[in-house]
C-alpha positions in Angstrom: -7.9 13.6 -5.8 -9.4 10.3 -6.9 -7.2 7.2 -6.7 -7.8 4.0 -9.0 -5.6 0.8 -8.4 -5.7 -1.2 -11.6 -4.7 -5.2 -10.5 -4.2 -6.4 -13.9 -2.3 -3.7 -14.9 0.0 -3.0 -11.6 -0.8 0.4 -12.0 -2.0 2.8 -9.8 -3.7 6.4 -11.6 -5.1 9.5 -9.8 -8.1 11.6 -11.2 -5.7 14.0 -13.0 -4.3 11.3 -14.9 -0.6 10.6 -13.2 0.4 6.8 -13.2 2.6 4.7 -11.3 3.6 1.1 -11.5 2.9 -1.1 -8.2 2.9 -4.3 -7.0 -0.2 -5.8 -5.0 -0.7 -9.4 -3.6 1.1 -12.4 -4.6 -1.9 -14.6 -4.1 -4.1 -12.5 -6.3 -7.6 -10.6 -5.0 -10.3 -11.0 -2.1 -11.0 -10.0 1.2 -11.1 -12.7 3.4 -8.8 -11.8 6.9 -6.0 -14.1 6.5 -6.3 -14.7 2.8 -2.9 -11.9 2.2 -4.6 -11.0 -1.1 -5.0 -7.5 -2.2 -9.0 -6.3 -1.4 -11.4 -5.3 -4.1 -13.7 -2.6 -4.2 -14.4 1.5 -2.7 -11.7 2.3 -0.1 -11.1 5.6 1.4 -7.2 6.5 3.1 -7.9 6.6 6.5 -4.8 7.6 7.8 -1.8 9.3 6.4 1.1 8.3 7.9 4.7 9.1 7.8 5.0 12.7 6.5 8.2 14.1 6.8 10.3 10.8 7.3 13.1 10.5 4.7 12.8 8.5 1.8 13.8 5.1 2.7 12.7 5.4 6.1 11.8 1.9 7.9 7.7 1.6 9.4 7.1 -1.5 12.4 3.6 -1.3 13.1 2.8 2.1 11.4 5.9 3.8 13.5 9.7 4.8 12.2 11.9 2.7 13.7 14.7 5.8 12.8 16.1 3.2 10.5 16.8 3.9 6.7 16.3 0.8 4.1 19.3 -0.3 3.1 20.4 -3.8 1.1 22.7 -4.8 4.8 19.8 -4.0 7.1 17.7 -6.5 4.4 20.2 -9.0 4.2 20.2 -8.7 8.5 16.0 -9.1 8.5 15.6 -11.7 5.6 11.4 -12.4 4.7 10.6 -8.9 6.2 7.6 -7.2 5.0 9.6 -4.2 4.5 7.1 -0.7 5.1 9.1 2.5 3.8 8.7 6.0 3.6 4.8 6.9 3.7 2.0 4.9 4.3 -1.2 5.3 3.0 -4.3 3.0 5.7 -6.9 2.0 3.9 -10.6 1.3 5.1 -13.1 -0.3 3.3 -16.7 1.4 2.1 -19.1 -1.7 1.2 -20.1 -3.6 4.4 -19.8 -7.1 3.8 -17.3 -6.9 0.9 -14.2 -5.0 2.7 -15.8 -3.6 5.8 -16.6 -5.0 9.1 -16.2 -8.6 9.8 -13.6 -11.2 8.5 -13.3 -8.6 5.4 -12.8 -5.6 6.7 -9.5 -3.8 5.1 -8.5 -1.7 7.4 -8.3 -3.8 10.3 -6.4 -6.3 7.8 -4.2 -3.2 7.9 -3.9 -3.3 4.2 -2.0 0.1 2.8 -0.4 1.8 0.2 3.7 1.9 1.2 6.7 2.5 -0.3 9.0 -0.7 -0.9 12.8 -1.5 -1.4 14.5 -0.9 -4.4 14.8 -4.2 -4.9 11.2 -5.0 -5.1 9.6 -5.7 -8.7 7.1 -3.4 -9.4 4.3 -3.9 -12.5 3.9 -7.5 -11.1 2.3 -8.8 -8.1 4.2 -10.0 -5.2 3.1 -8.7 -1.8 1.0 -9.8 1.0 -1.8 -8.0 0.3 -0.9 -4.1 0.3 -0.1 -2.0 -3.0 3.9 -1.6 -2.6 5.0 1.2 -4.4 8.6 2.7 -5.1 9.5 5.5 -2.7 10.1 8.1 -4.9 6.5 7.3 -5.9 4.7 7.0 -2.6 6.5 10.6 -0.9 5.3 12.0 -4.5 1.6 10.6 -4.1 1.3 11.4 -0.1 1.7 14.6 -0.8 -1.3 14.6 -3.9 -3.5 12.9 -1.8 -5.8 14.0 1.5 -7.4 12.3 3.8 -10.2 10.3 3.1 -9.9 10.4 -0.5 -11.5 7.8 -2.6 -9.4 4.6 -3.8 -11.0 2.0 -6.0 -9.7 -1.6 -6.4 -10.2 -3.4 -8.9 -9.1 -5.9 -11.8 
């Protein structure tokens, strides 16, 4: 299952024609470390992470914390960069352009999560990853296997 992230659109689509509505970086596209943009190009998911966690469920550093995203707990952890239900590590393929170096994706730990409620999707706004809703990320995890392809692109 192919996976193509469309920046202009907001839209993520898989090879047998499914689509959902994200949101990728605020401050637009590149691949600089640092930069918080969403990176361009051929990505595979490295690591599938989260399977079996309830939808909702709260990531810190790739790991459940055994909490479940709710408005209070936001209101308690205002500017969190909330991670929920499944995450989806990407890793560049083209050295130079979002591998290896100051460009390399997955050590910018840029992924495909699942986002609050609250979050807007079909516009950008986040600090680099493609945010998803959850219902939408538990639905994709599950579509997708490791090392499958993900383009990036505008």
């Amino acid at each position: 299952m192919n996976i193509e992230i469309d920046v202009t659109r907001q839209e993520l689509r898989l090879s047998d024609g499914r689509r959902y509505p994200v949101s990728t970086a605020k401050n637009g596209l590149g691949e600089q470390h640092g930069s918080f943009c969403t990176p361009r190009g051929r990505h595979i998911v490295r690591a599938r992470i989260g399977a079996g966690q309830p939808l909702g469920a709260v990531f810190v550093r790739r790991r459940p914390t055994g909490e479940l995203w709710t408005p209070e707990l936001h209101a308690r952890y205002p500017g969190r960069d909330w991670m929920l239900t499944r995450i989806l590590w990407l890793s560049g393929c083209e050295v130079g352009r979002n591998r290896l170096g100051e460009v390399d994706t997955m050590r910018r730990m840029i992924y495909i999560h699942g986002a609050p409620d609250s979050a807007d999707m079909g516009k950008p706004g986040s600090h680099g990853c493609v945010r998803m809703r959850n219902a939408d990320i538990a639905e994709l995890f599950d579509l997708v296997p490791p090392y499958a392809p993900v383009e990036i692109r505008a």
